[in-house]
N, C-alpha and C positions, 0 to 999 in steps of 0.2 A: 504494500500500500504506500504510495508516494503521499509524502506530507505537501496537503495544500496550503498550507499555512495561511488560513482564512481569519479576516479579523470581525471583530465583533465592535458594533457604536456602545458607547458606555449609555446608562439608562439618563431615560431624559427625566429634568423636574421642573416642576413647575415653581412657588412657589415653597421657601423654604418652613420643611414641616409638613411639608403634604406629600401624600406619596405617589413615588415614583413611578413615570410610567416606561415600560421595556417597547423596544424596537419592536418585538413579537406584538406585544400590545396591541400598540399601534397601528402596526399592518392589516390585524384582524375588525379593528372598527374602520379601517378605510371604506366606502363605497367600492365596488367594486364594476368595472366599462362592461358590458357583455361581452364574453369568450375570456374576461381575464383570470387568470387565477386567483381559487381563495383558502386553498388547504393549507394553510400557516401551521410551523411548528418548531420545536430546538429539536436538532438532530446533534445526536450526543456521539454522534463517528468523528463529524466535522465543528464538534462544539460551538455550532452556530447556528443565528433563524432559517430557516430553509421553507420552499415553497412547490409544494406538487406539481407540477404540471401535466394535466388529466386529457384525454384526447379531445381534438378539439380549443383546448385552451393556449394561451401563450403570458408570458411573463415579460417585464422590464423592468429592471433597476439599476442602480446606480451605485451600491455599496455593494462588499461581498458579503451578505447572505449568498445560500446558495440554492440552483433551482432545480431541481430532479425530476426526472422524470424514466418511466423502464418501456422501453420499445419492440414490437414485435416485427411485423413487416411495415408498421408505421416510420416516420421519418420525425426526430426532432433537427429543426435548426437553430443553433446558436449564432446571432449577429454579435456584432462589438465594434464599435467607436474607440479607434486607437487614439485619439485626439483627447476626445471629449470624454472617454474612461464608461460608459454607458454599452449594457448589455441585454439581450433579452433570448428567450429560446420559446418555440411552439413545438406541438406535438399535432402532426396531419397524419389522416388513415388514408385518402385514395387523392390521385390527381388533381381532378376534380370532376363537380357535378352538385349535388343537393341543392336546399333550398335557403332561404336565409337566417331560418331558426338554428340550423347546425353546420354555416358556412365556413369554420374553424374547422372539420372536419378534411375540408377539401384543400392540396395544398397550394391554389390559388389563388383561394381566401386569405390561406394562413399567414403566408407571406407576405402580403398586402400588410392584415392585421399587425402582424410584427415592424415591418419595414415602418408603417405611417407612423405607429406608438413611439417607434426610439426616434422619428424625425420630430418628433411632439415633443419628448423630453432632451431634447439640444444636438445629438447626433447628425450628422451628414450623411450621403450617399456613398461621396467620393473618399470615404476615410469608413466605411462599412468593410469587413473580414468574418468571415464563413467558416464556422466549423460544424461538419454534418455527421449524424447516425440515424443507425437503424436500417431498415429495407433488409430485415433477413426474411428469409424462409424456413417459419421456426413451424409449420407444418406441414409432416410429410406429405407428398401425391398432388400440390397444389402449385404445379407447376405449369399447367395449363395458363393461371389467370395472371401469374407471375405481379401477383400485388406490388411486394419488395421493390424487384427490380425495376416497375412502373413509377413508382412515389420516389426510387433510387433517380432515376435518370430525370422526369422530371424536375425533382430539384435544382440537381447539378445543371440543365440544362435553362431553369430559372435563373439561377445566380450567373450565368454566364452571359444573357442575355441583359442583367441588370449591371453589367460591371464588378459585380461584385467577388470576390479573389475568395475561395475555395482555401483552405491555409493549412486544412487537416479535415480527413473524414477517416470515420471504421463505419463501413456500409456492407451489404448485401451477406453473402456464406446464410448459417442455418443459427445462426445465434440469436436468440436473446439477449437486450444490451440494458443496465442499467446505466443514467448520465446524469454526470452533478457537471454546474456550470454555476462559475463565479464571474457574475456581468460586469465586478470594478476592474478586475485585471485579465479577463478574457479566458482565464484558466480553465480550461475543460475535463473531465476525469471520466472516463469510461469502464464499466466491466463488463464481460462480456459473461452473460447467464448459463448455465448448465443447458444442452437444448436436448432438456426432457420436457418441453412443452406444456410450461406452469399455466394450470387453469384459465388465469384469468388471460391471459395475452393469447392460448388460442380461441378463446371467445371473443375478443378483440379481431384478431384474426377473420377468423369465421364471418363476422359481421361484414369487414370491410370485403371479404371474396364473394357473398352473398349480394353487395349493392352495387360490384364493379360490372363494368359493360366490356368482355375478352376483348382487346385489341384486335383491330383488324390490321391485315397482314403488311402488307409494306416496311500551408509552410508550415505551420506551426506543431508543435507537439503536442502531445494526447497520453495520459498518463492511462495507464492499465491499473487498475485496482484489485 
């Protein structure tokens, strides 16, 4: 396990004599945009707030907390503003398609979603870096609809069309990926899961192979945990 060496903001006060309110606090009474994340918690691995990010959803912040999320044939992307020190990561199931209630889902949407948030909070375009996961094939015989590799190349072929510089990916094989992503220093950590095809990720799975439409025919380091 490589040390992230993630820091933590000291608790805010108001008011001397009144108590204090934490970082986690705080985050959990935010309002929350629709598709953003809101599963706040201390993760006692990385002794810091960290934040779920569930499919469909996406994160931005500016401090390192950190933002997790475990991938199946889904894809998350991690941006970062090497400038302005500002990061955020989504998790998308299929290229795209659906409707506006679950446009998070699609990763045409998601990237949208992501890309406009960190231009919201002070980030650039031209100063945006990419690091990508996911797109395995963590179900046998489902190689017909090839999810993975569709959400894979899509991406890649998003960020290449937006300028945006690719720096580090671990994509596609038959893995299971767990991904911490710290937005202030761009730092990425990846594991890659046992692929005995945990519950919940091929029900994720399953889902996304069940709504997809078969194709017709025609720099940076990444720590292993």
């Amino acid at each position: 396990m490589a040390d992230s060496s993630p820091t933590r903001s000291p608790a805010f006060s108001g008011n001397a004599g009144a108590p204090s309110t934490t970082r986690l606090e705080k985050l959990k009474a935010q309002s929350r945009k629709p598709g953003e994340a809101s599963f706040f918690f201390y993760d006692a691995h990385f002794k810091t707030d960290a934040v779920k990010v569930l499919p469909g959803e996406y994160f931005v912040h500016d401090q390192d907390l950190v933002i997790l999320t475990t991938l199946g044939s889904c894809i998350a992307a991690c941006l970062w503003d090497r400038n302005a020190r500002i990061g955020g990561m989504n998790h998308f199931m299929l290229p795209d398609g659906g409707g506006a209630q679950d446009c998070g889902r699609y990763g045409s949407y998601a990237m949208e979603l992501l890309i406009n948030e960190l231009m919201k909070r002070g980030a650039m375009r031209t100063s945006l870096e990419a690091k990508v996961f996911g797109g395995g094939q963590v179900i046998s015989g489902m190689n017909t609809l090839n999810v993975g590799q569709r959400n894979t190349e899509f991406v890649m072929n998003y960020l290449k069309t937006e300028h945006i510089p690719v720096i580090s990916k671990d994509v596609l094989e038959i893995y299971p990926r767990k991904v911490c992503f710290f937005p202030h220093s761009g730092k990425a950590m990846v594991k890659r899961l046992a692929p005995t095809n945990p519950d919940a990720l091929v029900a994720q799975d399953r889902v996304a192979s069940q709504r997809i439409v078969p194709p017709s025919s025609g720099a940076g380091s990444i720590d292993l945990f």
